[in-house]
N, CA, C and O of each residue as an XYZ file, in Angstrom:
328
protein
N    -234.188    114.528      7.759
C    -234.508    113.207      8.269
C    -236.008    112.992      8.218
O    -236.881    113.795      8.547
N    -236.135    111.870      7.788
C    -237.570    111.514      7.759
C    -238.430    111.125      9.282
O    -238.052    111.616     10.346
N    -239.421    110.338      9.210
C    -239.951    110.177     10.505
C    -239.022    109.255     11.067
O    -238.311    109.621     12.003
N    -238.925    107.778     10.474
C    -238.552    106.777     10.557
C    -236.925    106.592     11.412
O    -236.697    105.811     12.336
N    -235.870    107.638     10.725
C    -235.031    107.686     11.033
C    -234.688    108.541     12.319
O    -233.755    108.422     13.113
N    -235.748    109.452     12.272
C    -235.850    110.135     14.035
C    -236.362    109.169     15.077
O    -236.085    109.467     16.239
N    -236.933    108.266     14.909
C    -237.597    107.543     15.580
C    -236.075    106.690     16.148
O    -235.711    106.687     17.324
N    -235.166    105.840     14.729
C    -234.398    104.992     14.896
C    -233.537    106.243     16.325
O    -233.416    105.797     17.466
N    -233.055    107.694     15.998
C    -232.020    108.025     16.612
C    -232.436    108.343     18.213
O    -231.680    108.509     19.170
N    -234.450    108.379     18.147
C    -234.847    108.224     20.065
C    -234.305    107.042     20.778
O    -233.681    107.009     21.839
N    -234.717    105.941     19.874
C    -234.252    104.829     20.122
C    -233.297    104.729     20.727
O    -233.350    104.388     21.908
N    -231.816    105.067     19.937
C    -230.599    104.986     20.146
C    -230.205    105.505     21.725
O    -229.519    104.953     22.586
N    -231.030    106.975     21.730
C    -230.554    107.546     22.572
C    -231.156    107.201     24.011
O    -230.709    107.274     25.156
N    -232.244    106.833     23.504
C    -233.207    106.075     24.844
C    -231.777    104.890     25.536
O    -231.133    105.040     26.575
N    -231.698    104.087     24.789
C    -231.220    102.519     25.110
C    -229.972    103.171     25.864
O    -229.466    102.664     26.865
N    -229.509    104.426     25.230
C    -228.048    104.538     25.916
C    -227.750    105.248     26.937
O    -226.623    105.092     27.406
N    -228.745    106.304     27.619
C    -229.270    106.993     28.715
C    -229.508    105.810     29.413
O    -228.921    105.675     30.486
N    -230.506    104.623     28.890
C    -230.963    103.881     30.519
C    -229.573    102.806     30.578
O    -229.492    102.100     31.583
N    -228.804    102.717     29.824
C    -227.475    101.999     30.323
C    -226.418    102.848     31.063
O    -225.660    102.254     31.830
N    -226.329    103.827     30.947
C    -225.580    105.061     31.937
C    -226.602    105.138     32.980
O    -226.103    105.279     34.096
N    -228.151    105.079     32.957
C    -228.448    105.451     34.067
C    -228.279    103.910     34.969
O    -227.959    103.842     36.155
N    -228.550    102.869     34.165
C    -228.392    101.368     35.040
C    -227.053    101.350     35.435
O    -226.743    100.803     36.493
N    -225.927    102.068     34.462
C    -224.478    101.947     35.269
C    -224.308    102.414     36.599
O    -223.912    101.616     37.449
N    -224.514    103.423     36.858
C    -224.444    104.631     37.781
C    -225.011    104.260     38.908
O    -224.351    104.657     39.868
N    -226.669    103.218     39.429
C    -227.042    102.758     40.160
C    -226.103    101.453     40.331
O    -225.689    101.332     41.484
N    -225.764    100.650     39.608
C    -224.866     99.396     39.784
C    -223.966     99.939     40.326
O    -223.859     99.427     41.440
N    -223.277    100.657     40.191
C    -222.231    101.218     41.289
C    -222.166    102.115     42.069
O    -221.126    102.709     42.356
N    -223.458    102.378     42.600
C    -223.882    103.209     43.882
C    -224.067    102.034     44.725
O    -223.355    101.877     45.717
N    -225.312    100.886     44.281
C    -225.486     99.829     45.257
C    -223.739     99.240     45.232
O    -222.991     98.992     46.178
N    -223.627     99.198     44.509
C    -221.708     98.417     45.184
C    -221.318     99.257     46.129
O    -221.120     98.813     47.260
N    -221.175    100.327     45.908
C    -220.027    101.100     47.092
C    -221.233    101.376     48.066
O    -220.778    102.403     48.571
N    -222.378    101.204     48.656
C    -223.602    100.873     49.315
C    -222.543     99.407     50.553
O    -222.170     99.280     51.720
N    -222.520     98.755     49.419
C    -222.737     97.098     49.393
C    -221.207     97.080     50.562
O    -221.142     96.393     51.581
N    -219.939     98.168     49.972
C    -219.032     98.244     50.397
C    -219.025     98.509     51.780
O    -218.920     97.618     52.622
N    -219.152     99.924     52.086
C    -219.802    100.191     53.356
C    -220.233     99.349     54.239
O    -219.624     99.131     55.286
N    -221.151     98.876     53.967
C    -221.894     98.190     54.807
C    -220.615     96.553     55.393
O    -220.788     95.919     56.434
N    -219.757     96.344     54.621
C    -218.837     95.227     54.871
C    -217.926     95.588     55.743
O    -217.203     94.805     56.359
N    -217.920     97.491     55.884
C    -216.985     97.941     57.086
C    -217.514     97.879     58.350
O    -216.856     97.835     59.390
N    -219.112     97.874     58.216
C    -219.826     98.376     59.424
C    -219.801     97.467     60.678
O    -220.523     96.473     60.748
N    -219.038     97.795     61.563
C    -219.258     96.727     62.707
C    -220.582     96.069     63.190
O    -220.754     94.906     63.553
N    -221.415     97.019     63.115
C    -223.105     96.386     63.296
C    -222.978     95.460     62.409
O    -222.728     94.300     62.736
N    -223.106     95.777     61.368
C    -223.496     94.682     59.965
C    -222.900     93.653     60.427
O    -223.426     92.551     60.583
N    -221.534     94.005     60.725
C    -221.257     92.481     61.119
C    -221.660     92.003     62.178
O    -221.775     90.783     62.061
N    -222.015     92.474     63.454
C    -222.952     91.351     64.611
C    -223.950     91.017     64.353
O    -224.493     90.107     64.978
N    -224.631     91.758     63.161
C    -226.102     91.314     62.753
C    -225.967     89.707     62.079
O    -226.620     88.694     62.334
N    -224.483     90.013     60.818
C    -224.363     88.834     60.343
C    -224.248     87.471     60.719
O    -224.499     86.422     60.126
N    -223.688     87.812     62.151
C    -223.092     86.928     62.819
C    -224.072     86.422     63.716
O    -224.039     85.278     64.169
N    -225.055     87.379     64.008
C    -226.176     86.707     64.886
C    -227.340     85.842     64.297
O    -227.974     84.840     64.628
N    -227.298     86.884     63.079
C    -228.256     85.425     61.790
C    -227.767     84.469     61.352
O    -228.379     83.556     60.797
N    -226.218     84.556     61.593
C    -226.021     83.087     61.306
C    -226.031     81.865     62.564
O    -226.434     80.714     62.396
N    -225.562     82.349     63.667
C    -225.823     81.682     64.942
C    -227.724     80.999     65.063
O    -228.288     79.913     65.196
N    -228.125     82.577     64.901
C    -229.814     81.738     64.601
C    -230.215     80.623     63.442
O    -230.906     79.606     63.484
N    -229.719     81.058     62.741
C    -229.568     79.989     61.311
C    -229.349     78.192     61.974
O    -230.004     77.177     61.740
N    -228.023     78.453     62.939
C    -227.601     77.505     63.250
C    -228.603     76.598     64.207
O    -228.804     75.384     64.172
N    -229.115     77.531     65.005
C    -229.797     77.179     66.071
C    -231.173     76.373     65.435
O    -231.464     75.189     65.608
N    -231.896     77.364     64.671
C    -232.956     76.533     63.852
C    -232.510     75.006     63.141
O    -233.355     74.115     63.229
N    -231.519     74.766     62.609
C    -231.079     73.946     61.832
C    -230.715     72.699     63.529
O    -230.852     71.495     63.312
N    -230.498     72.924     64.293
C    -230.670     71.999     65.597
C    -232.059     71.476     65.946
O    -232.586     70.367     66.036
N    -232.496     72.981     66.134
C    -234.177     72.571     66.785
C    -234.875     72.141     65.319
O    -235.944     71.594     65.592
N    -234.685     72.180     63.962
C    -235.495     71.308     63.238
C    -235.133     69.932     63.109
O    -235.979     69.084     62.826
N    -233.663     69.596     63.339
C    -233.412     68.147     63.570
C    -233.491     67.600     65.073
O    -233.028     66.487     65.322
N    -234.032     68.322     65.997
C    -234.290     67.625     66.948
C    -235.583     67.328     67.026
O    -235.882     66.287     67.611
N    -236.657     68.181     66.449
C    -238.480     67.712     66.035
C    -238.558     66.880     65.530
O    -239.460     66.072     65.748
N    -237.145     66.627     64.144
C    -237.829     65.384     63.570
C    -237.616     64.109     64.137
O    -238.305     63.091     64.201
N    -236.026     64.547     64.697
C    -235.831     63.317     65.726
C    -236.836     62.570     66.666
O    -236.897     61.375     66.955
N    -237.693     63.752     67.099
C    -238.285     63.224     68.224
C    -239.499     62.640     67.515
O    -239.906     61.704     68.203
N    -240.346     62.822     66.280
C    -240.882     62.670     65.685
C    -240.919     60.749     65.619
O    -241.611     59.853     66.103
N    -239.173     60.925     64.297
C    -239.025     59.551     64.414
C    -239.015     58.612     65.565
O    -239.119     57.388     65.477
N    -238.871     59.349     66.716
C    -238.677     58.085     67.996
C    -239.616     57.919     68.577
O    -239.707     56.961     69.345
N    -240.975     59.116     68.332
C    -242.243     58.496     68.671
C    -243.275     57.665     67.777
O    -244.256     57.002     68.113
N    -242.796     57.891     66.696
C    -243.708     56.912     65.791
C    -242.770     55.704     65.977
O    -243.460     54.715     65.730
N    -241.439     55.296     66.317
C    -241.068     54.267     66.754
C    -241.859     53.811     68.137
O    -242.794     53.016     68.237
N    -241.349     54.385     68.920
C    -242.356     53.631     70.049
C    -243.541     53.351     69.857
O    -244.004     52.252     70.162
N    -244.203     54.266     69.339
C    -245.556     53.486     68.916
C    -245.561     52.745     67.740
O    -246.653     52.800     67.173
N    -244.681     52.039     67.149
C    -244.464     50.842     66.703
C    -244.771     49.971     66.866
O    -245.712     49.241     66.555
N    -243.340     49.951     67.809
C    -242.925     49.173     68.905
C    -244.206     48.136     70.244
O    -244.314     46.948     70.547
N    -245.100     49.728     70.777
C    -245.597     49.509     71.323
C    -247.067     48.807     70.773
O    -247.797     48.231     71.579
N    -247.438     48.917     69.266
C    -248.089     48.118     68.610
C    -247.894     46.622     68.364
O    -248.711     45.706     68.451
N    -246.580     46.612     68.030
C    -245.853     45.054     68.228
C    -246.099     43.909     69.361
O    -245.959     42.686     69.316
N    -246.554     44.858     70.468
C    -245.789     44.118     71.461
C    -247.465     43.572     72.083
O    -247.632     42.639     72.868
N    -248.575     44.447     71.477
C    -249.989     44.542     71.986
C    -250.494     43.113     71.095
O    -251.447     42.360     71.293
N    -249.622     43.102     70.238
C    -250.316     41.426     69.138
C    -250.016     40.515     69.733
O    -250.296     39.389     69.322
C-alpha cells in the first residue's frame, strides 16, 4: 500500500471508532435519561418547576396588568386636568 491508501484506511477506521464511540454514549445518556424518569425526586423536582413556572407566568401577567392600569389612570387622570 502506498501512502495515500493508508491514509484512506485511518480515515475509515477513524470515522468508524468515533460512531461506536458516539453510539455507546447515546445510549448510556438514554438509560441515564431512563432512570432518572423512575426517580421519585426527579419527579417532585419536576413538578415543583413546573408549579414555579406557573407561578412566574401569574406574577408576570399581573406586573403587566398593573402596568397597563397605571398608565391608564394616568391617562385618565391627564384627561380630566384639560
Amino acid at each position: 500500500m502506498n501512502g495515500g491508501q493508508v491514509m484512506v484506511v485511518m480515515i475509515v477506521l477513524i470515522v468508524m471508532i468515533a460512531g461506536i464511540v458516539k453510539s455507546r454514549h447515546k445510549s448510556a445518556r438514554h438509560a441515564e435519561g431512563a432512570s432518572l424518569m423512575n426517580d421519585p425526586e426527579a419527579a417532585r423536582l419536576r413538578d415543583e418547576v413546573q408549579q414555579m413556572k406557573e407561578r412566574i407566568q401569574v406574577l408576570e401577567r399581573v406586573i403587566t396588568d398593573n402596568h397597563k392600569s397605571v398608565d391608564l389612570d394616568r391617562e385618565i387622570e391627564r384627561l380630566r386636568d384639560r
